[in-house]
C-alpha positions as a Markdown table, in Angstrom:
| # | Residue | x | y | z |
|---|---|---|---|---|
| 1 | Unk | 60.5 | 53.9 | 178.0 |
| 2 | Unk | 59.0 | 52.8 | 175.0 |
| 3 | Unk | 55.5 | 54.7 | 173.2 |
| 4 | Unk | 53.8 | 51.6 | 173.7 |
| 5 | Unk | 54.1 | 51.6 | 177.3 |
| 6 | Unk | 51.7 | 53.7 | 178.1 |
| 7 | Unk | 50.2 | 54.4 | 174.8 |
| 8 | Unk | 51.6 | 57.7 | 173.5 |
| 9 | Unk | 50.8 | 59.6 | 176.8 |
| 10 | Unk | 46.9 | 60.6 | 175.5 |
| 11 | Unk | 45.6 | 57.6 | 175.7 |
| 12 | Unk | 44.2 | 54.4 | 177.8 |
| 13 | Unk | 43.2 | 57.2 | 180.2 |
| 14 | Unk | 39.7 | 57.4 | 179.7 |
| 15 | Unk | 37.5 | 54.6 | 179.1 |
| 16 | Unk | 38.8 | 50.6 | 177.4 |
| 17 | Unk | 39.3 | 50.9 | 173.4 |
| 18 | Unk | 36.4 | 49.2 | 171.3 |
| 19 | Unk | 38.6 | 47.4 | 168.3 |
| 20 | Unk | 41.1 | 49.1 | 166.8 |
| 21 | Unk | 41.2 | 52.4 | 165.1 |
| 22 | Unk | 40.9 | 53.0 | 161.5 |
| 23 | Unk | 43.8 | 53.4 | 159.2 |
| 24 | Unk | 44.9 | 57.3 | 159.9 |
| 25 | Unk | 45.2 | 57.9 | 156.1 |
| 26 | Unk | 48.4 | 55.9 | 155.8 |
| 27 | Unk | 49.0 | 57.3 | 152.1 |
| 28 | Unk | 48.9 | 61.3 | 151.6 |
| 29 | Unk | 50.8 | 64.2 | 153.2 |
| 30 | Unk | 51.8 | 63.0 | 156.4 |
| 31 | Unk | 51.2 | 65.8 | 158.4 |
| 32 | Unk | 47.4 | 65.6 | 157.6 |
| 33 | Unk | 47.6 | 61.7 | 159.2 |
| 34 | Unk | 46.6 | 62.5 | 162.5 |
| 35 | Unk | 45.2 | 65.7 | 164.4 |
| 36 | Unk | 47.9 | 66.6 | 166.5 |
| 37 | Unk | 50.7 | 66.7 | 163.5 |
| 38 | Unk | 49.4 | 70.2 | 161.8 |
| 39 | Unk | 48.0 | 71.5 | 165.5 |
| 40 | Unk | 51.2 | 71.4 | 167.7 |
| 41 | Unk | 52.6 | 72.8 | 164.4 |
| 42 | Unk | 50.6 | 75.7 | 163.9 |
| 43 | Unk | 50.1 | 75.9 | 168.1 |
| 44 | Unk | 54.0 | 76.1 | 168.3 |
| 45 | Unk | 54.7 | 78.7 | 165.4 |
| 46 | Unk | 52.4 | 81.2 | 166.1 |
| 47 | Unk | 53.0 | 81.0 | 170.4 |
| 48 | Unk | 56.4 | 81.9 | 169.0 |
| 49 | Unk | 55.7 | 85.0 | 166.7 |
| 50 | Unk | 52.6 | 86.2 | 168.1 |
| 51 | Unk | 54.0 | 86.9 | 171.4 |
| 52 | Unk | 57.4 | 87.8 | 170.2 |
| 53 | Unk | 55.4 | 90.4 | 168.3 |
| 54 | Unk | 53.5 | 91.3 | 171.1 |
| 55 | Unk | 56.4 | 91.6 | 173.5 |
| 56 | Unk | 58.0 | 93.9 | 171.0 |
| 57 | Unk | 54.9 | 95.9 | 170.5 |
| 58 | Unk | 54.2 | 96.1 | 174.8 |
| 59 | Unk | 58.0 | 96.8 | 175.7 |
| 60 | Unk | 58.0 | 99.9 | 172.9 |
| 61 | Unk | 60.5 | 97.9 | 170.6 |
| 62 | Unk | 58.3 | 97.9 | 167.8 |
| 63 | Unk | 56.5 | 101.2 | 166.1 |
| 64 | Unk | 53.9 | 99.2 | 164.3 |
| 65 | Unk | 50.4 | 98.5 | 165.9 |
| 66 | Unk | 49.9 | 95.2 | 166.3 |
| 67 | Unk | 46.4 | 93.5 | 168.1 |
| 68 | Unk | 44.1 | 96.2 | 169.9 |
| 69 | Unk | 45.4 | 95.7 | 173.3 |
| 70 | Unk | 45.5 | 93.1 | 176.3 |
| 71 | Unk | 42.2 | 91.8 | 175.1 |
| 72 | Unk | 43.3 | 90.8 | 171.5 |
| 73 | Unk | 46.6 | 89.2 | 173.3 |
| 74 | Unk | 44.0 | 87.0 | 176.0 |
| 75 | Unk | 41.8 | 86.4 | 173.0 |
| 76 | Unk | 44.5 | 85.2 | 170.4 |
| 77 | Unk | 46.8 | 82.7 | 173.3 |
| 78 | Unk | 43.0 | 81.4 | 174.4 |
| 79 | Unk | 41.4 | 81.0 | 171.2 |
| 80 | Unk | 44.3 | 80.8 | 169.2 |
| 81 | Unk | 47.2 | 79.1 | 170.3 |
| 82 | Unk | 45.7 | 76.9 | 173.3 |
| 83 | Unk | 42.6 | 75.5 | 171.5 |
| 84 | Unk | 44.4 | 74.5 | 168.3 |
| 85 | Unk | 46.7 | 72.6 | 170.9 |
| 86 | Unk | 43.2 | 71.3 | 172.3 |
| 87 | Unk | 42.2 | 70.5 | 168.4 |
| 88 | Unk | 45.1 | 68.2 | 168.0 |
| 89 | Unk | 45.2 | 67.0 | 171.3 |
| 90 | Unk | 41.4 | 65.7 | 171.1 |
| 91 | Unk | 41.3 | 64.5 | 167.3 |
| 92 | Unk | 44.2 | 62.3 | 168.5 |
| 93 | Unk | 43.1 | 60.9 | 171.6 |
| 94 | Unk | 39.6 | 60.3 | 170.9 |
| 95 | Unk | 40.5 | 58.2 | 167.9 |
| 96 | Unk | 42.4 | 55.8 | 170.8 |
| 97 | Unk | 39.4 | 56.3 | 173.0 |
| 98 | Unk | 36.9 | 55.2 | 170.6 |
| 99 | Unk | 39.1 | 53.4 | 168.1 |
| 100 | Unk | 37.1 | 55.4 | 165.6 |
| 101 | Unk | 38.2 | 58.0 | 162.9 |
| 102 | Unk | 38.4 | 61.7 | 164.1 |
| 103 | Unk | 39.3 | 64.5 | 161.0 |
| 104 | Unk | 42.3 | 63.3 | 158.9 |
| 105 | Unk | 43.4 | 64.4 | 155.8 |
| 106 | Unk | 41.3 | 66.7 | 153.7 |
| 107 | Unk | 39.0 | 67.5 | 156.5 |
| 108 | Unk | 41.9 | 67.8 | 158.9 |
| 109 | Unk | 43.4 | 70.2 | 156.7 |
| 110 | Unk | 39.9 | 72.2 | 156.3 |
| 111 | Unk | 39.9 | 72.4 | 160.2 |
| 112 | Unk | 43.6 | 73.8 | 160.1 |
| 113 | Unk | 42.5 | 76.7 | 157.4 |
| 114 | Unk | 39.2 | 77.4 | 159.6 |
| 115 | Unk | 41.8 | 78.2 | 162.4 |
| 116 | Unk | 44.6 | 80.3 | 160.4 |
| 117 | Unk | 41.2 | 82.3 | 159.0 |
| 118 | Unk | 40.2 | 83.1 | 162.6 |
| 119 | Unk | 43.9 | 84.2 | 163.1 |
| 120 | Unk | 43.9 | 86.7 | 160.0 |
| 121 | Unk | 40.7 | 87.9 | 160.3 |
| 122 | Unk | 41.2 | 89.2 | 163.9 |
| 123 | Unk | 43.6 | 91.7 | 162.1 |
| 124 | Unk | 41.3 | 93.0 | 160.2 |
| 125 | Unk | 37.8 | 95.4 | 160.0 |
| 126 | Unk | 35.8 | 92.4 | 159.2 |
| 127 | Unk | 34.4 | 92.0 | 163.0 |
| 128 | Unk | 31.2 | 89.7 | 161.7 |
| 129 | Unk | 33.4 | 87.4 | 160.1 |
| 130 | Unk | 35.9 | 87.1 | 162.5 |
| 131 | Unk | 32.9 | 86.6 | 165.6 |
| 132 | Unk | 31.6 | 83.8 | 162.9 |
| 133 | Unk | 35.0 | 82.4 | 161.9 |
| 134 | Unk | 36.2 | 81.9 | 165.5 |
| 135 | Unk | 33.2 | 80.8 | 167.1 |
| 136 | Unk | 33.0 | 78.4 | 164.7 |
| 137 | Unk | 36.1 | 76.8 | 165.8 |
| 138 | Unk | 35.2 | 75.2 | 169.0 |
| 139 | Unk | 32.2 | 73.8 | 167.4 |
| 140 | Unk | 33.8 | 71.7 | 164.8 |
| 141 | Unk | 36.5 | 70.3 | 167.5 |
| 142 | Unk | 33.4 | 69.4 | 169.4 |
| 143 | Unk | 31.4 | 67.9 | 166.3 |
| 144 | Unk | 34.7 | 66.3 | 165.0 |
| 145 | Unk | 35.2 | 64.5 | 168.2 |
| 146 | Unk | 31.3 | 64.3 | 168.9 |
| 147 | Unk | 30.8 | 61.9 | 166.6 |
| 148 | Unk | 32.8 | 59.0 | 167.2 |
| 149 | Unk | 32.5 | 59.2 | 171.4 |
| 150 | Unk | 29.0 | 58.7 | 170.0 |
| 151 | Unk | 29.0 | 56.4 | 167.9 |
| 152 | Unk | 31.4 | 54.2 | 170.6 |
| 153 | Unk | 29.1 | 54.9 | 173.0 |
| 154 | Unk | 31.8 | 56.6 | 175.3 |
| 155 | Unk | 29.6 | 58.3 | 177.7 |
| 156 | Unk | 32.3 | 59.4 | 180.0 |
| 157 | Unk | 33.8 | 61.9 | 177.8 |
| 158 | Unk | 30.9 | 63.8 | 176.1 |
| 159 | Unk | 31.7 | 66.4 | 178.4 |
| 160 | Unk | 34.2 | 67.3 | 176.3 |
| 161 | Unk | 31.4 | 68.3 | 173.5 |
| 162 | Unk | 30.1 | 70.3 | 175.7 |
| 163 | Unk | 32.7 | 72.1 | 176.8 |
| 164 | Unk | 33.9 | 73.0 | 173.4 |
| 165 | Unk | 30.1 | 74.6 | 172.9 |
| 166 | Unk | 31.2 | 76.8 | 176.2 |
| 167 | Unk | 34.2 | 77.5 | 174.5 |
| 168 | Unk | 32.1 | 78.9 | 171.3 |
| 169 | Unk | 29.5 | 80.7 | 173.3 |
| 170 | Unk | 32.5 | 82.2 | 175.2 |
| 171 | Unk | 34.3 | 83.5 | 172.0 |
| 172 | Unk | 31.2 | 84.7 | 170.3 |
| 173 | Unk | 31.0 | 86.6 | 173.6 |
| 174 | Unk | 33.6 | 88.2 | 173.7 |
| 175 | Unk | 33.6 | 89.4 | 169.6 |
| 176 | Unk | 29.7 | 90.3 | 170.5 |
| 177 | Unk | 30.6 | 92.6 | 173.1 |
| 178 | Unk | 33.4 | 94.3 | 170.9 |
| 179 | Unk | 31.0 | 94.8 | 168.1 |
| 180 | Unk | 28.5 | 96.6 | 170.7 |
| 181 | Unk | 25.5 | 94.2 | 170.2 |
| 182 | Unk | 26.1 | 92.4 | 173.2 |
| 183 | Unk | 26.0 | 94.9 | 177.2 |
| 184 | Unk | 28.3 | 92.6 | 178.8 |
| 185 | Unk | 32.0 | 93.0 | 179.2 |
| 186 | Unk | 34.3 | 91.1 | 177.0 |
| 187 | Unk | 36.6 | 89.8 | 179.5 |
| 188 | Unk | 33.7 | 87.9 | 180.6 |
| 189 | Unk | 33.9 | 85.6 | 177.7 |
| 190 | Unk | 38.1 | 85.5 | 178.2 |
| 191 | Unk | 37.3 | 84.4 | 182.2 |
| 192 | Unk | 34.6 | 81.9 | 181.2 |
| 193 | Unk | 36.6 | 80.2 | 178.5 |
| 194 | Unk | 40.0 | 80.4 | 180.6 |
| 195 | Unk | 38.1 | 78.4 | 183.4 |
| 196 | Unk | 36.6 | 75.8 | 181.3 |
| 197 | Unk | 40.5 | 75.0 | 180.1 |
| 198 | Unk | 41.3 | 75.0 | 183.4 |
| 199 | Unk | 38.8 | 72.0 | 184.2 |
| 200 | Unk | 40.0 | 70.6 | 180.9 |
| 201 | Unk | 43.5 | 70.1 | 182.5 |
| 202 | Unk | 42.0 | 69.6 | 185.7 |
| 203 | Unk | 40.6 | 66.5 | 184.1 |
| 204 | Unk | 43.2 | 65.1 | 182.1 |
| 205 | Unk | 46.0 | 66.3 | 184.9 |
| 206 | Unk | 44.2 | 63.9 | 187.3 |
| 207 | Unk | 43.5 | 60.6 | 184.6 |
| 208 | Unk | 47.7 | 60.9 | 183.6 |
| 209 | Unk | 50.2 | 62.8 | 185.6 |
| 210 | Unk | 49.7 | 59.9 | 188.3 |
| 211 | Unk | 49.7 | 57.1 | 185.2 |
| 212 | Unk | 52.3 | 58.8 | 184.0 |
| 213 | Unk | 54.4 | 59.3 | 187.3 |
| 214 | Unk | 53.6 | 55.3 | 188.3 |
| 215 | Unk | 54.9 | 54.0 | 184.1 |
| 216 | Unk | 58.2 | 56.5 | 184.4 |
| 217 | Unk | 59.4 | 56.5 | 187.8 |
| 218 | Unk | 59.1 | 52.9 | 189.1 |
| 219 | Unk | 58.4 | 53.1 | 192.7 |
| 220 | Unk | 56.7 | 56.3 | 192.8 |
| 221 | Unk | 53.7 | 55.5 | 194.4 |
| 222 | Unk | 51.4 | 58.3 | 193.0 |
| 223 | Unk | 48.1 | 57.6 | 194.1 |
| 224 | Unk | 44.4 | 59.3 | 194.1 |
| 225 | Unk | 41.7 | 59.5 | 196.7 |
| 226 | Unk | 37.9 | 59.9 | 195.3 |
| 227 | Unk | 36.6 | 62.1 | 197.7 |
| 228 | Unk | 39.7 | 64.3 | 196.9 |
| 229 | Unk | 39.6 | 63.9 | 193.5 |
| 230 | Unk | 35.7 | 65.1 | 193.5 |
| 231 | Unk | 36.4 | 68.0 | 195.6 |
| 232 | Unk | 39.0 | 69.1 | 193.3 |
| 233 | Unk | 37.0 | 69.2 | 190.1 |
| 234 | Unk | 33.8 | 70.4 | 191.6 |
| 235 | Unk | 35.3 | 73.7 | 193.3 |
| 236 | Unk | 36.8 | 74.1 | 189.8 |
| 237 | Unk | 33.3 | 73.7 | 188.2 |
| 238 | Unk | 32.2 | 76.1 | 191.0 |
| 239 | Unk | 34.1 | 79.0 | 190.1 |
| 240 | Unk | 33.7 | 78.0 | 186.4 |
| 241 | Unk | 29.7 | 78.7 | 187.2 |
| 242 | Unk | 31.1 | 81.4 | 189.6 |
| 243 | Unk | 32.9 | 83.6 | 187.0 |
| 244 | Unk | 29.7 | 83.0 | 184.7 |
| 245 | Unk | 27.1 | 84.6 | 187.0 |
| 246 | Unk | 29.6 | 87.4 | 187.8 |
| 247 | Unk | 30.2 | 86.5 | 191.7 |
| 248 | Unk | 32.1 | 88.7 | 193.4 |
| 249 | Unk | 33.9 | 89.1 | 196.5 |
| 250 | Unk | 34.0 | 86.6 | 200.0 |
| 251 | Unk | 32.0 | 84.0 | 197.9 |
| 252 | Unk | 34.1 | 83.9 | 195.2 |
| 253 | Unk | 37.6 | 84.0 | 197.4 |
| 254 | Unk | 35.7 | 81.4 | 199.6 |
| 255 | Unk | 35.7 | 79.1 | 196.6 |
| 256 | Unk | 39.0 | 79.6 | 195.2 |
| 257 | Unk | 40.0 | 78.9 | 198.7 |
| 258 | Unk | 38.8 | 75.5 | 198.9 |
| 259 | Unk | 39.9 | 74.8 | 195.0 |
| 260 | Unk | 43.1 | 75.7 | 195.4 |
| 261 | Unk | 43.8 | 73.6 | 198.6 |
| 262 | Unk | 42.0 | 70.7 | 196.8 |
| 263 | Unk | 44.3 | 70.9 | 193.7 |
| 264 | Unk | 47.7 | 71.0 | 196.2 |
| 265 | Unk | 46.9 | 68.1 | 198.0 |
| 266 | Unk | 46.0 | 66.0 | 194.6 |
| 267 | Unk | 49.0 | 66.8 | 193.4 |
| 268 | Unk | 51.3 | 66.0 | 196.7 |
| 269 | Unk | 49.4 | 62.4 | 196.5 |
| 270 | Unk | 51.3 | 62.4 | 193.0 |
| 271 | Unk | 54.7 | 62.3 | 194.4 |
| 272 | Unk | 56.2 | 65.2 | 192.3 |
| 273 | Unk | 59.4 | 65.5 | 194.3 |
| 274 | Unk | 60.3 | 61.9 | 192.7 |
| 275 | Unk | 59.9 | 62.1 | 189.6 |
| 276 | Unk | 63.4 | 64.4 | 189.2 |
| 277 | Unk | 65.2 | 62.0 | 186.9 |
| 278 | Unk | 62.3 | 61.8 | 184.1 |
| 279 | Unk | 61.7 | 65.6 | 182.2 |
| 280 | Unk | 58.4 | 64.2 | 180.7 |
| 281 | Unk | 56.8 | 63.4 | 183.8 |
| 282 | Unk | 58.4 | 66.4 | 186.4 |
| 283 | Unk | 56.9 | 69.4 | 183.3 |
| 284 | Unk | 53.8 | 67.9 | 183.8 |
| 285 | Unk | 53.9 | 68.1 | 187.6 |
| 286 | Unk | 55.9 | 71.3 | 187.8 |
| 287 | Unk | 52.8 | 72.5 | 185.2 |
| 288 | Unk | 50.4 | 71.3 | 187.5 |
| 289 | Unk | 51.6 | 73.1 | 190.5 |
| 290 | Unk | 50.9 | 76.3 | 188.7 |
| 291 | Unk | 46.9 | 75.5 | 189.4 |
| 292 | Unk | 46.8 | 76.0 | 192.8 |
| 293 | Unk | 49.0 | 79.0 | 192.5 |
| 294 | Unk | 46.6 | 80.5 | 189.8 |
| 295 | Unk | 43.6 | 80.0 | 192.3 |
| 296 | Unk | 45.2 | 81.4 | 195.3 |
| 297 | Unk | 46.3 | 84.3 | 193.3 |
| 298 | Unk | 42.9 | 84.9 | 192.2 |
| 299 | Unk | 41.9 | 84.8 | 195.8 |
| 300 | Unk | 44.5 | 86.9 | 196.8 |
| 301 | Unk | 43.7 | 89.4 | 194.0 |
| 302 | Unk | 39.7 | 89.0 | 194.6 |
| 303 | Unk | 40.7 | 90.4 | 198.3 |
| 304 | Unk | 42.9 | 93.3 | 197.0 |
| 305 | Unk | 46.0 | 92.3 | 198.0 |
| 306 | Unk | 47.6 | 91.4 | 194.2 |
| 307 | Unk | 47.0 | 92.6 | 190.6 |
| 308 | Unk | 45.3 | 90.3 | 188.7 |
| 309 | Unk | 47.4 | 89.8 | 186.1 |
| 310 | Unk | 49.3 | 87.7 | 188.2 |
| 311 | Unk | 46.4 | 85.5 | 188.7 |
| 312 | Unk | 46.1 | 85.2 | 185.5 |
| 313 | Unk | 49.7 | 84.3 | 183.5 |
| 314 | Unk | 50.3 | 81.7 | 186.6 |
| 315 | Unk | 47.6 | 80.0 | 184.7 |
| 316 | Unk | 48.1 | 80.7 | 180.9 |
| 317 | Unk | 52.1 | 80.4 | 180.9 |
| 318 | Unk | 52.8 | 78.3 | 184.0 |
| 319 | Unk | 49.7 | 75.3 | 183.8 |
| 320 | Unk | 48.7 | 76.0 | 180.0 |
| 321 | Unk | 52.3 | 76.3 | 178.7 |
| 322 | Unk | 54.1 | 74.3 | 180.8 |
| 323 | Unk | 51.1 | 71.5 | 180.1 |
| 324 | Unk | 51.1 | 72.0 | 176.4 |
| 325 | Unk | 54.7 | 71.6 | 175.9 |
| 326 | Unk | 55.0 | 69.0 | 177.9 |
| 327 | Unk | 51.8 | 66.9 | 176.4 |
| 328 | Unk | 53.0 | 68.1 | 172.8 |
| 329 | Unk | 56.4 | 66.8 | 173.0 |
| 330 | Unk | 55.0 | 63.3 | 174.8 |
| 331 | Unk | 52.3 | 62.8 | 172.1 |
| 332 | Unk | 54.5 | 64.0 | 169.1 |
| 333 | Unk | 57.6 | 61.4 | 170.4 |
| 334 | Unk | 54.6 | 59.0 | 171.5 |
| 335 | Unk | 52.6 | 58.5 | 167.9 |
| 336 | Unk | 55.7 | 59.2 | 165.4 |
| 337 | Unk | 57.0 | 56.1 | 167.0 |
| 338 | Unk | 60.1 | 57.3 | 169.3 |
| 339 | Unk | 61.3 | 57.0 | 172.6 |
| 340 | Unk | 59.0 | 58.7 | 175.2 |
| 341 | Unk | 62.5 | 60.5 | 176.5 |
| 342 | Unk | 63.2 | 63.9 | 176.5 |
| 343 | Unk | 66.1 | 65.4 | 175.3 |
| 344 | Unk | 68.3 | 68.3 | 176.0 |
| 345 | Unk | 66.3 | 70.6 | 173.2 |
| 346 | Unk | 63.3 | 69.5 | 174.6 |
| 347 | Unk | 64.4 | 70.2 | 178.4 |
| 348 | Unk | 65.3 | 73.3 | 177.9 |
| 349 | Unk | 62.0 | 74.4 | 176.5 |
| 350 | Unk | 60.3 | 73.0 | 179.7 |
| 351 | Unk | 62.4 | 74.8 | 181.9 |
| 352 | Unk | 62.0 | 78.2 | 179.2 |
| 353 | Unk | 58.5 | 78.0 | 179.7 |
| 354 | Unk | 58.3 | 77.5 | 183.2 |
| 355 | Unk | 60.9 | 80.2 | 183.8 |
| 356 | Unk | 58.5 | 82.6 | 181.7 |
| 357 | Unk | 56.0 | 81.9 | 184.0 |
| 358 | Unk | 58.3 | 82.3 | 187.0 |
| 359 | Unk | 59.3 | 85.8 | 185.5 |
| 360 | Unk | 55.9 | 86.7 | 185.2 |
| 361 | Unk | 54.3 | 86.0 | 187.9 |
| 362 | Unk | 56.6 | 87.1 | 190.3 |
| 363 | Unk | 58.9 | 89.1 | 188.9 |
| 364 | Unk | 56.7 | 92.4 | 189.3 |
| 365 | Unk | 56.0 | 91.5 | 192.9 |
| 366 | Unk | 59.9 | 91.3 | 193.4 |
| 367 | Unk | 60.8 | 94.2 | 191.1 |
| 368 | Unk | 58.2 | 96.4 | 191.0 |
| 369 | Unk | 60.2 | 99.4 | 189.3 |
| 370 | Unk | 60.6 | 97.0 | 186.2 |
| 371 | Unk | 57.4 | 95.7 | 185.5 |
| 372 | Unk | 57.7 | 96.2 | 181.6 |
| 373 | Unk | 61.1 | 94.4 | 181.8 |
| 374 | Unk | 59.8 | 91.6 | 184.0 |
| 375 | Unk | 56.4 | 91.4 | 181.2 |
| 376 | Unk | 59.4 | 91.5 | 178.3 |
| 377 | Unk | 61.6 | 89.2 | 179.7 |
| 378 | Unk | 58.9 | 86.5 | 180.2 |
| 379 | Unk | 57.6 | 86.9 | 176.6 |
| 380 | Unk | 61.2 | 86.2 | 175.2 |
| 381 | Unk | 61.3 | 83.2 | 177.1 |
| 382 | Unk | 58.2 | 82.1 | 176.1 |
| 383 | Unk | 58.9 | 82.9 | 172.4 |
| 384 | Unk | 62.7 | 81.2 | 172.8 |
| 385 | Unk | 61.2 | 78.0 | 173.9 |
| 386 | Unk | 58.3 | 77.4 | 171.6 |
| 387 | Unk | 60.4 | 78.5 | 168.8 |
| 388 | Unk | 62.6 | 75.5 | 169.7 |
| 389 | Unk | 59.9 | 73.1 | 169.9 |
| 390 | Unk | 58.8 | 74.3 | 166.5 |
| 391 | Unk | 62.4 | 73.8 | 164.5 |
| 392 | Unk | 63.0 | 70.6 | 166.5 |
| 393 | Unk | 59.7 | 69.2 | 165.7 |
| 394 | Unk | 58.7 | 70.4 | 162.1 |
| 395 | Unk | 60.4 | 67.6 | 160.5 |
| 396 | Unk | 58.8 | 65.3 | 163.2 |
| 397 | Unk | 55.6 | 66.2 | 162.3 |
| 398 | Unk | 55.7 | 67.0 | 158.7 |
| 399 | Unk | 57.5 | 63.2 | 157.9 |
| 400 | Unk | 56.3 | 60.0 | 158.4 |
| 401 | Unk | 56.6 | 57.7 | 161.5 |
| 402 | Unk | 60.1 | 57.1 | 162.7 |
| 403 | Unk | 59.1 | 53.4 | 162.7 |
| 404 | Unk | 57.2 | 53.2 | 159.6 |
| 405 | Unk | 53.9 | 52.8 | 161.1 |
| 406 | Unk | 51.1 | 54.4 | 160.1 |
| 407 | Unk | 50.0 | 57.7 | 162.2 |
């Protein structure tokens, strides 16, 4: 399957193109061309490191402090690695959307320091700066694609503005509740934010995983009902506004109930059982399923019956890892001009990631009496696989197109 057949994978999903983009700074550095170049770089190098370091630090392999607990770890893979792969995924797309610019270049790599700042400065003393630094984040995703859904008059994805200003309200949270100004728990902010990237690939999981499934596996036959797809998204918003307000107990099992029932049967209309023979369309569903594991987890762990933690890594490493990898190695092949066909390097991180999660999640529930090996296990999976991506890909995204276009 060629790129062009379904537009790079991030596109063509959302709302008819108005002309054609502007010229992704053809001359210059070519990993400052386009949004998702320096993003899935940066995304991919520090998923490696920072939880290799972290695994080291949590299984007692390493003496040296490093973060200031689970809290710093949820902060930094939420507001660190998964929203730079949100940057890049969103400065990309909305350029197709719109065929308007989003940040290249200069600006691009302004956005890119802004990020690696929030990164350092969580290390350090300086808890003002840091608050200021990665709140700011989110809001300059959300101005940088902002402008040009505006100015194309793309109405149906302004939500996306929106949600990044969750996003920053969410971070400023949880660095507001650290600092003592704010009386409300930090893990709020973590919840909050982790539920509005859950709508995020509730969203995007429903506009291409079927597209997708349809352009790579002829004869699939994945399909989408309205009603379905509605009920689906708004239980999702519902425990979104759920987790805000700080709802506890029947009504919130009640609701991840229903939104976990809604997201298995969207996905069974996808046909995920044939699309075996294509590794860039089965991550994406084998991703997917990790949704309505998360939510019945959190029902299950809402009712007493699981720790929470559980809950929780079903969503960050099975749906947010297994998604990422599998939209950054589609876009990557997509807009550098290659074949949208995954390769044995790139399989292998797939199935690293989703074994990570397998680890994870179930591993303690299996072997209880090694929980910290379970937990280590998991993160050197994790690490192994985006390490991969990022040796395999740097010269993909740091050179220019394969086919000498520009991008």
């Amino acid at each position: 399957m060629k790129a062009s057949s379904d537009l790079s994978g991030t596109i063509a999903v959302a709302s008819p193109r108005r002309g054609t983009p502007e010229p992704a700074a053809r001359e210059g550095i070519p990993l400052l061309r386009l949004g998702f170049r320096p993003f899935y770089l940066l995304a991919s190098i520090f998923a490696a490191s920072s939880v290799a370091v972290w695994t080291a630090r949590y299984a007692g392999w390493l003496a040296v402090p490093y973060g200031a607990g689970p809290l710093w770890h949820a902060h930094e893979m939420l507001f660190g690695f998964t929203m730079a792969v949100v940057a890049g995924f969103l400065f990309t797309a909305v350029r197709n959307w719109t065929g308007l610019p989003t940040p290249v270049g200069a600006r691009l790599a302004l956005i890119a320091v802004l990020w690696l700042a929030g990164r350092v400065l969580v290390l350090t003393p300086f808890g003002w700066a840091s608050a200021v630094v990665n709140a700011a984040f989110p809001l300059v995703i959300a101005l940088g694609i902002g402008v040009p859904l505006a100015r194309g008059g793309n109405r149906r994805n302004y939500f996306f503005v929106a949600l990044m200003v969750i996003v920053a309200c969410a971070v400023l949270a949880v660095h507001l509740a650290q600092l003592g100004v704010a009386e409300l728990p930090a893990w709020l902010g973590i919840q909050v934010a982790l539920d509005v990237v859950l709508f995020v690939m509730a969203v995007m999981g429903g506009r291409v995983i079927p597209m997708f499934t349809n352009n790579g596996v002829p004869g699939a036959g994945a399909r989408r009902l309205k009603w379905l797809e509605r009920l689906a998204l708004g239980a999702t918003l519902v425990v979104l506004l759920a987790d805000a307000l700080q709802v506890r107990d029947a009504p919130l099992i009640v609701v991840l109930g229903i939104a976990s029932c809604a997201h298995a049967a969207r996905l069974a209309l996808w046909a995920p059982w044939r699309t075996t023979s294509a590794p860039l369309v089965w991550v994406l569903h084998a991703a997917y399923a990790w949704i309505p594991v998360h939510l019945a987890l959190r029902a299950l762990s809402e009712a007493g019956f699981v720790p929470s933690p559980l809950a929780t890594h079903a969503l960050t490493i099975g749906a947010i890892g297994g998604l990422t990898i599998g939209m950054m190695t589609r876009t990557a092949r997509g807009h550098t001009g290659r074949d949208l066909r995954a390769d044995r390097f790139e399989v292998a991180c797939f199935l690293l990631v989703l074994s990570a999660a397998a680890v994870r999640v179930f591993g303690p529930l299996v072997v209880a009496d090694h929980y910290v090996a379970t937990v280590a296990l998991a993160g050197v999976l994790w690490s192994c696989a985006y390490a991969i991506y990022a040796v395999r890909y740097w010269p993909v995204l740091t050179r220019p197109r394969h086919d000498g276009k520009q991008g």
